[in-house]
N, C-alpha and C positions, 0 to 999 in steps of 0.2 A: 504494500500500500504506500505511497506517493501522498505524500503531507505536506503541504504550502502552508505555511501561518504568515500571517501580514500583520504588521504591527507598526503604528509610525515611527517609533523609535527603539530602539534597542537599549537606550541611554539608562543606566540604573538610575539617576536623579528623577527616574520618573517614577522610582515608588515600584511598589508591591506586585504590581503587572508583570513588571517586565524580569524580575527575578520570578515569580510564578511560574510565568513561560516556559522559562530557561532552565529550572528545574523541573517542571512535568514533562519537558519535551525529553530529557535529557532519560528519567525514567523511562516515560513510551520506548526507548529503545533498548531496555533492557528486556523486551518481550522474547521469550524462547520459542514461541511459536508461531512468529510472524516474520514477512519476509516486508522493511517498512525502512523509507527514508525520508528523510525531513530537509525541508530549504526555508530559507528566511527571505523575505520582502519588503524593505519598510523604507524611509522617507532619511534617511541617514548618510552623510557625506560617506562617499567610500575610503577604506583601509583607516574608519576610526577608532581608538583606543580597544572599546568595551567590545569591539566585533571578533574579536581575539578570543571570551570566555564563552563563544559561545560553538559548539563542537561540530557545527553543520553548516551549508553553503549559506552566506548572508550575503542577498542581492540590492546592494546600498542603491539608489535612485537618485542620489541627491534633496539635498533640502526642501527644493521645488519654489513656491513662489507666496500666497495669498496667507503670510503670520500663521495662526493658532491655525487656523483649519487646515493646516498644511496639504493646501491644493498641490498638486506633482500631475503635471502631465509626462512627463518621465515613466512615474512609476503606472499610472493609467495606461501607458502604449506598452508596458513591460508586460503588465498583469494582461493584458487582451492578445501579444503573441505570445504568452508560454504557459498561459492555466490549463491549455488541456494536457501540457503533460502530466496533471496532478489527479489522484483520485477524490481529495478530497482537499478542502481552504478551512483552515482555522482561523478567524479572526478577534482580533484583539481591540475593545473597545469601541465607545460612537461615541456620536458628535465632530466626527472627522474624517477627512476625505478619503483618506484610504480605505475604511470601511464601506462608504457611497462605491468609491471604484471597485473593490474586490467583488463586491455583492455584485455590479451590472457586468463585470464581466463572469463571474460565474454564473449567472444566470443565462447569458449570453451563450457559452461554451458546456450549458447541462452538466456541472462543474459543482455538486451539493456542497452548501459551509455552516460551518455552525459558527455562534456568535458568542464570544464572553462580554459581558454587559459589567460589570468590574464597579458595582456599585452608582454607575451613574443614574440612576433612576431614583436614590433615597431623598427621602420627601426633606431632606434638612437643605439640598440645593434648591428647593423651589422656594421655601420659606426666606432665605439669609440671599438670596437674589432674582428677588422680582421679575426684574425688567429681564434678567437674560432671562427668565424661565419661559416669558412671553416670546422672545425670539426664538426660543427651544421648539415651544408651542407651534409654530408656522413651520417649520423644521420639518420637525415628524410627523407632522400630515401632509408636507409634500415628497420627503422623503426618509427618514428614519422608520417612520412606520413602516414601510416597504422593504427593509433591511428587516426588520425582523419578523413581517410574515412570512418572506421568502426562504428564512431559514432550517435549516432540516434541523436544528435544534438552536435554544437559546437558552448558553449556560449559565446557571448559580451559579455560585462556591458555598453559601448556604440557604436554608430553606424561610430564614430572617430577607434575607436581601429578595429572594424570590416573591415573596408577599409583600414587602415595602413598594415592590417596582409598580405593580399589575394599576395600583391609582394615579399616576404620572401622569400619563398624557393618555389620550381616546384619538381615532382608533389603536385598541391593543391588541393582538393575534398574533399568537407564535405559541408554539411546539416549546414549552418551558421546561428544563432538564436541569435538575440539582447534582453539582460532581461538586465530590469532596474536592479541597483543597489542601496544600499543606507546602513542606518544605523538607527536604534530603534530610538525613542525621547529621547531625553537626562532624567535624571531621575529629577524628581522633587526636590527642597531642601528650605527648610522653611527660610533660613538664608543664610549668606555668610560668616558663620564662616570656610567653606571646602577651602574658597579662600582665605581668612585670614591665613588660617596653610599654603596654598601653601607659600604665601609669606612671613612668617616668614621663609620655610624652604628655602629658595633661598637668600642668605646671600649676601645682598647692595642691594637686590629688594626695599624692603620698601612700600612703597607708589603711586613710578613713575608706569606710563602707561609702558606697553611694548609688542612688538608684540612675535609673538610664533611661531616658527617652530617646527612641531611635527610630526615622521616619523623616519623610518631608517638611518641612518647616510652614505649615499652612495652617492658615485660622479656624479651619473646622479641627485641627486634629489636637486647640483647646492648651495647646501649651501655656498662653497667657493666666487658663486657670490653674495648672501646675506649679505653676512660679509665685503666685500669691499662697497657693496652700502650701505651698512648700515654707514660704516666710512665715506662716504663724502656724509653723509644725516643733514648737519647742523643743519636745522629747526628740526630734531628729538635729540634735544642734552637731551631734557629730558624722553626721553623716552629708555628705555631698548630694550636688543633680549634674548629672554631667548630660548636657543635652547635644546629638550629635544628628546629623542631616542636613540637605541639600536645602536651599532656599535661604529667602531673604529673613533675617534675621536682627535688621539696625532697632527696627523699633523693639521686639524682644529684648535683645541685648541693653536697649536703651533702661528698660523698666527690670532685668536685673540689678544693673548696676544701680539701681535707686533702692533695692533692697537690703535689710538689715541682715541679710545673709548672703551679701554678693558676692562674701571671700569664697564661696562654699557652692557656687554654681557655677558650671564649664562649659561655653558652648567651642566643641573643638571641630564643626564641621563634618561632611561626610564622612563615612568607614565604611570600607568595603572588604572582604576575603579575608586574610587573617588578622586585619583590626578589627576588624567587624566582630567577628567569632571570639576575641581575645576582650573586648567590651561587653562581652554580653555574659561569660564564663564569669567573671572577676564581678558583675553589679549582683546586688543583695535583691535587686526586684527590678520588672521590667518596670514604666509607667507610661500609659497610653489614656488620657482623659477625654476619646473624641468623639465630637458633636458626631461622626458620620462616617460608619469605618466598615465597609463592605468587607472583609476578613483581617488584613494586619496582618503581614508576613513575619513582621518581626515578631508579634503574639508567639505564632508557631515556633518560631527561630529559639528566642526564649526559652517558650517550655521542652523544646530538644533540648538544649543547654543545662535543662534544670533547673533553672529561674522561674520563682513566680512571678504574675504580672498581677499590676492592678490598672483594672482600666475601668473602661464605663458599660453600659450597660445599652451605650449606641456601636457598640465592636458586636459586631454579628455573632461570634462566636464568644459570646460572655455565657450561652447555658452548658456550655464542653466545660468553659475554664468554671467554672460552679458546680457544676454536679462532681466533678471530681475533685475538689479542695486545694483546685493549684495556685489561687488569688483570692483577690479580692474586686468585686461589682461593684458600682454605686452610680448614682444619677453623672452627665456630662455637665456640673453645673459645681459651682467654690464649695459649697456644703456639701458634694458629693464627692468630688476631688480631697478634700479637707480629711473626708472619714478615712475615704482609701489610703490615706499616706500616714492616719491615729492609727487605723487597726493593723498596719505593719509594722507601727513605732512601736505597737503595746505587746506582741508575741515573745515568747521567751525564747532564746536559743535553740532552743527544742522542738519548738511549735515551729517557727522558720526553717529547721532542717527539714522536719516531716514536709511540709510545704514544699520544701524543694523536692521533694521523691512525688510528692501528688502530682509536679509540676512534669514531672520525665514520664509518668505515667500517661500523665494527659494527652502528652504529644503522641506515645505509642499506638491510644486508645483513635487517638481523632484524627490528628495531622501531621501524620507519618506520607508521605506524597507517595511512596508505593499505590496506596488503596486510592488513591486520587487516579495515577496514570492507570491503573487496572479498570478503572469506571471509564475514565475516557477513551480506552483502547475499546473495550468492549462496542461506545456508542459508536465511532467509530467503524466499527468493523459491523454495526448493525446497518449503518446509513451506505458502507459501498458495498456491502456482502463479502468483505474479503476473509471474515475472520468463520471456519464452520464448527470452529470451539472459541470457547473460552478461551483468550490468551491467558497468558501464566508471567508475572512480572517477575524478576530476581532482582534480591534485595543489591541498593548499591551505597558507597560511600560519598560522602560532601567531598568536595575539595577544602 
């Protein structure tokens, strides 16, 4: 089976999507029972950086032309002479062109794709932005709707985000299909010399405990309420916030440094591969407060590590991390944030270790990205007929 995914960028600064991808696609190929290759398409200057991690043909197209919607007539004349050598188009998010294009030309070339939808449809975008909601509005009824009637499936990552979406916009018709989501095993390391460098490279870390926000730097994902609950979290006076991710940060940064705790908050910017994994090992708890969180890679990432998370109870996946005891829930709002950071200040040594075994549990039980690529293989294999079993995934290692 022949697998095109299209995605506008490959960029990790774009969040949780595009490591997603990268690691279910990376899975799907550990199937012992299928004969299956994968290419990439997306909107990205060729021979750039991140097209290096990723283990299969990526057909960069160039930037193309028209800002945010990354219009590409490039990658449009691309996708319309070489889709039919695919059996099947996975695509990666709307609201953008490359989605409009993959759709009319699979449609064009009898070319079936399924669609991940990656949260854009939570009702917290239409409420905190009106006016674009209105142009979204005229959008999908001349064409996003069409994008996902058309499709031979239109996937969740959970059965939260699947329900949230269906009151968005009218008309709505599609073939809705919930796949687990998750993330590889964290990579093994003989030592804790990788979290030693983290914390020498984060200048006043030192030694103290400290928790981690790790993620985009964007106004839904609530940082601003993190950093107030973190200032009147007394019983955490020794412990740090070290917050790391891509995005604009001056005015965050601004309203740290006006804090009575600004010795004790780090913003060090992105982390990726073994900073990444070496920040997450070494923090006492993840912390994700966000208005609007269709899954949270790092959630997952986290609890393979062993970390519990405390997040909110707008992260899709807050009834996995609850029903099995690897965090703590609470509203996306200061008094919710506020509890999340008292009920981990107030655990004893022993309550937090347990916590951390709830936290590795969790991941095994829910988002372990095996049982994700075996669900996708399957639909897959149901939408071209290529599969006459059951594929069979074998387990594999992170980098």
């Amino acid at each position: 089976m022949r697998i095109l995914y299209v995605l506008r960028t490959l960029d990790p600064a774009w969040g949780g999507p595009v490591e997603g991808h990268r690691r279910m696609s990376e899975a799907v190929m550990t199937c012992k029972n299928c004969d299956l290759s994968i290419e990439i398409a997306c909107s990205d200057e060729p021979n750039t950086d991140w097209h290096s991690k990723w283990q299969f043909p990526v057909h960069a197209l160039g930037a193309g032309g028209l800002g945010k919607y990354g219009y590409n007539a490039k990658l449009w004349r691309w996708l319309n002479a070489e889709i039919t050598r695919f059996d099947v188009v996975v695509i990666s998010s709307i609201w953008l062109f490359h989605s409009f294009a993959a759709r009319a030309a699979a449609i064009k070339a009898k070319v079936p794709y399924i669609l991940y939808v990656h949260g854009a449809l939570d009702p917290w975008f239409k409420k905190h932005y009106p006016v674009k909601h209105l142009k979204k509005a005229l959008y999908w009824k001349l064409i996003e709707a069409r994008v996902f009637r058309d499709a031979a499936a239109v996937v969740f990552t959970t059965e939260e985000e699947r329900l949230l979406a269906r009151n968005a916009y009218h008309p709505y018709v599609c073939k809705e299909r919930v796949i687990s989501y998750g993330t590889a095993s964290p990579p093994d390391t003989a030592t804790n010399e990788p979290q030693q460098q983290f914390r020498r490279a984060v200048k006043g870390l030192g030694e103290s405990p400290y928790l981690l926000y790790l993620g985009r730097l964007h106004e839904k994902k609530g940082i601003d309420l993190l950093l107030k609950s973190f200032e009147v979290q007394l019983p955490l006076a020794e412990t740090h916030l070290v917050i790391a991710g891509p995005g604009e940060s001056h005015a965050l940064q601004r309203d740290a440094r006006a804090s009575i705790a600004a010795d004790r908050i780090h913003f060090i910017g992105p982390v990726y591969s073994d900073k990444k994994w070496a920040a997450l090992r070494g923090a006492d708890a993840l912390v994700l407060p966000s208005h609007a969180e269709n899954f949270g890679i790092s959630v997952a990432e986290a609890l393979g590590c062993g970390v519990p998370v405390l997040i909110s109870n707008k992260v899709n996946i807050w009834r996995e991390v609850q029903s099995t005891g690897a965090g703590f829930i609470n509203n996306d709002d200061l008094a919710g944030t506020t509890r999340s950071l008292g009920q981990w200040a107030s655990l004893s040594p022993d309550a937090k270790s347990k916590m951390r075994s709830a936290a590795r549990l969790c991941f095994e039980q829910h988002f372990d990205i095996q049982r994700g690529a075996h669900e996708l293989l399957s639909l897959l294999g149901a939408i071209t007929r290529r599969f006459p079993v059951t594929p069979r995934i074998v387990s594999t290692t992170s980098e």
